[in-house]
C-alpha positions in Angstrom: -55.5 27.4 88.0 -55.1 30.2 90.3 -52.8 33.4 89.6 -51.0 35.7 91.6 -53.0 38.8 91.2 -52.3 41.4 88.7 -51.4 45.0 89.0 -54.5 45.7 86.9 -56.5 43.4 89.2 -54.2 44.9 92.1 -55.6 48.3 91.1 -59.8 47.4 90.1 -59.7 45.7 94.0 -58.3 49.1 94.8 -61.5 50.9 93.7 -63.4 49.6 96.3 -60.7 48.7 98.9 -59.0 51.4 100.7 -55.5 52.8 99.4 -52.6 50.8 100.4 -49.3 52.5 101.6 -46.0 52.1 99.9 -44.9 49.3 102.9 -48.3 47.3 102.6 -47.6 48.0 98.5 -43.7 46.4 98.9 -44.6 44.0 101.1 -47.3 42.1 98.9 -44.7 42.4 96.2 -42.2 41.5 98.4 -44.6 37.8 99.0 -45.3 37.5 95.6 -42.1 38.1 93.9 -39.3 37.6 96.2 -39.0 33.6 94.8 -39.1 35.0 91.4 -36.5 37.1 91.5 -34.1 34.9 93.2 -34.6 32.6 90.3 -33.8 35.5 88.0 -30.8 35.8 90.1 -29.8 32.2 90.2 -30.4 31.6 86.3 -27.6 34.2 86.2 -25.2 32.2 88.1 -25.4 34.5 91.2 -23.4 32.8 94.1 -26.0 31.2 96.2 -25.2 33.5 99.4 -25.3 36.9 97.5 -29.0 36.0 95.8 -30.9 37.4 99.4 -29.2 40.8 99.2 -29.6 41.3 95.7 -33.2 40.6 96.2 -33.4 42.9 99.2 -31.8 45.3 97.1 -34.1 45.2 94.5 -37.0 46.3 97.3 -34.9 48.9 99.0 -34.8 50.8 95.4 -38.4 50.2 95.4 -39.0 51.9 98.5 -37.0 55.2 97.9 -39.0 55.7 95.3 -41.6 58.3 96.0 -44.9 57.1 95.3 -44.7 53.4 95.4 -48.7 53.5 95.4 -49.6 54.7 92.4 -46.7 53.5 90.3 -47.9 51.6 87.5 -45.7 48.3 86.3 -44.2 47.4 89.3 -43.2 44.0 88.1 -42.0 45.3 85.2 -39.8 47.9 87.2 -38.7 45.5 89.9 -37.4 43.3 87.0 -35.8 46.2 85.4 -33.8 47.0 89.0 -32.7 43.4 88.7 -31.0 43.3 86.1 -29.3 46.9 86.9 -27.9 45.6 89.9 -26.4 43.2 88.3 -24.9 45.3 85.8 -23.7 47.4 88.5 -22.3 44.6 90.5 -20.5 43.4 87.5 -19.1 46.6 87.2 -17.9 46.7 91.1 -16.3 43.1 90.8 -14.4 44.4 87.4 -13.3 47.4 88.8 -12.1 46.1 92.0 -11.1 42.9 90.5 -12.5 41.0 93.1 -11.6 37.5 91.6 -8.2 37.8 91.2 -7.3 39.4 94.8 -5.3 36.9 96.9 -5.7 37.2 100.4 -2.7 38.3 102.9 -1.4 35.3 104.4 1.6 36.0 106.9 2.9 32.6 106.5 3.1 33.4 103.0 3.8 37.4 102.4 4.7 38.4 105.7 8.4 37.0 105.2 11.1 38.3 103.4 13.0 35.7 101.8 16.8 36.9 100.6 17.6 35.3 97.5 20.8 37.0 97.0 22.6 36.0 100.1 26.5 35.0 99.1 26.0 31.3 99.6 23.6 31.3 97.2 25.4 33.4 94.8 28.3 31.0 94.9 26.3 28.0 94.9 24.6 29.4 91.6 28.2 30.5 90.2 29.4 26.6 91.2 25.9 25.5 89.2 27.0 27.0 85.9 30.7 26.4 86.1 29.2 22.6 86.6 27.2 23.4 83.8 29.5 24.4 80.5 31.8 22.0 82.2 29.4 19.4 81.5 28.7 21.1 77.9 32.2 20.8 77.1 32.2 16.7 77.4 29.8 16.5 74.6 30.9 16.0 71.4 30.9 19.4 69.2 27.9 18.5 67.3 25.8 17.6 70.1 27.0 20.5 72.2 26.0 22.7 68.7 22.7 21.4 68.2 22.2 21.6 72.4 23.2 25.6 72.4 21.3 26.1 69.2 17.6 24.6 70.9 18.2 26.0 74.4 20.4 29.3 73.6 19.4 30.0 70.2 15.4 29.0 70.7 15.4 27.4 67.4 13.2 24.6 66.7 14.2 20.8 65.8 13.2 22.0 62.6 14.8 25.1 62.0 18.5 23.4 63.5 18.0 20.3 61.1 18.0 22.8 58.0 20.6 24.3 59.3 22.8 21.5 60.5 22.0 20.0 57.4 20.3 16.2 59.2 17.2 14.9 60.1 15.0 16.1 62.6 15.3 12.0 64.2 19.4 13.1 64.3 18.7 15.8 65.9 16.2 14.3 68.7 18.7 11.8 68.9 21.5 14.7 70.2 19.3 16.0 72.3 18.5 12.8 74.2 22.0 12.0 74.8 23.0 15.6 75.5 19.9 15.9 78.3 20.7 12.5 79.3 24.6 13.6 79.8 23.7 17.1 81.4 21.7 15.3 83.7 24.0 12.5 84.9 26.7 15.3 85.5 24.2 17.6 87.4 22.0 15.3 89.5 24.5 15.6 92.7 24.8 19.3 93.0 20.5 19.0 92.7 20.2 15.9 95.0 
């Protein structure tokens, strides 16, 4: 089985070969390792279109490095960039919180909508008077156990103790006061 070629054997072909420069240097790493790396990206759920620059990344650290050359664990520290990129990119997302930005959409954002126009305020006043007029046809104990779930935010539970019935009485109210509320309701929301 053949092997990519070691640094060590890298280096004992170097004793009788002539020095390599820091581009030849990156660029048989560059052959070598390039598929490697962009599995180490992948494995770590890189989006598929960011995997090339991270990897390109990786060799443009290399290359500002002075002495590329005579470096010694190159794999090791090309590995080592990796995974600081990544650390550093995780960093840049958080900070800028790039997943939760929503893109300006004119259709959307660009137009002011004016909820407080006065047909809407009277339509909304003509709601509610609809409303605890509706409220009002219920018998008292329905209307009590409606106002104490949806005004009070007490639970089934909490108003049967207190109302002194079962929870099944008090679903029952609440059934036939929805049911009313609705009925009443439905033609100012058709």
């Amino acid at each position: 089985m053949d092997h990519p070629p070691t640094q060590a054997a890298d280096a004992a072909q170097g004793a009788t070969a002539p020095p390599r420069s820091a581009g030849q240097v990156i660029a048989s790493l560059s052959e070598r390792l390039a598929p490697a790396l962009r599995t180490f990206f992948r494995r770590r759920r890189i989006p598929r279109e960011d995997v090339d620059d991270l990897v390109q990344d990786v060799f443009v650290r290399l290359a500002s490095r002075p002495n590329v050359g005579s470096m010694e664990r190159l794999e090791a520290y090309l590995f080592a960039t990796a995974s600081n990129l990544l650390r550093d990119r995780h960093r840049r997302m958080t900070a800028r919180a790039t997943d939760e930005h929503e893109s300006y959409e004119e259709s959307r954002h660009g137009v002011v909508q004016d909820t407080h126009n006065p047909e809407r305020v009277v339509l909304a006043a003509q709601t509610v008077a609809k409303l605890v007029e509706a409220l009002f046809e219920l018998p008292v104990r329905t209307r009590t156990i409606f106002t104490l779930y949806h005004i009070e935010d007490l639970s089934h539970q909490e108003i049967a103790q207190r109302v002194g019935v079962a929870i099944s009485t008090i679903e029952r109210h609440m059934t036939r006061a929805n049911a009313h509320l609705l009925t009443r309701m439905q033609g100012l929301w058709a």
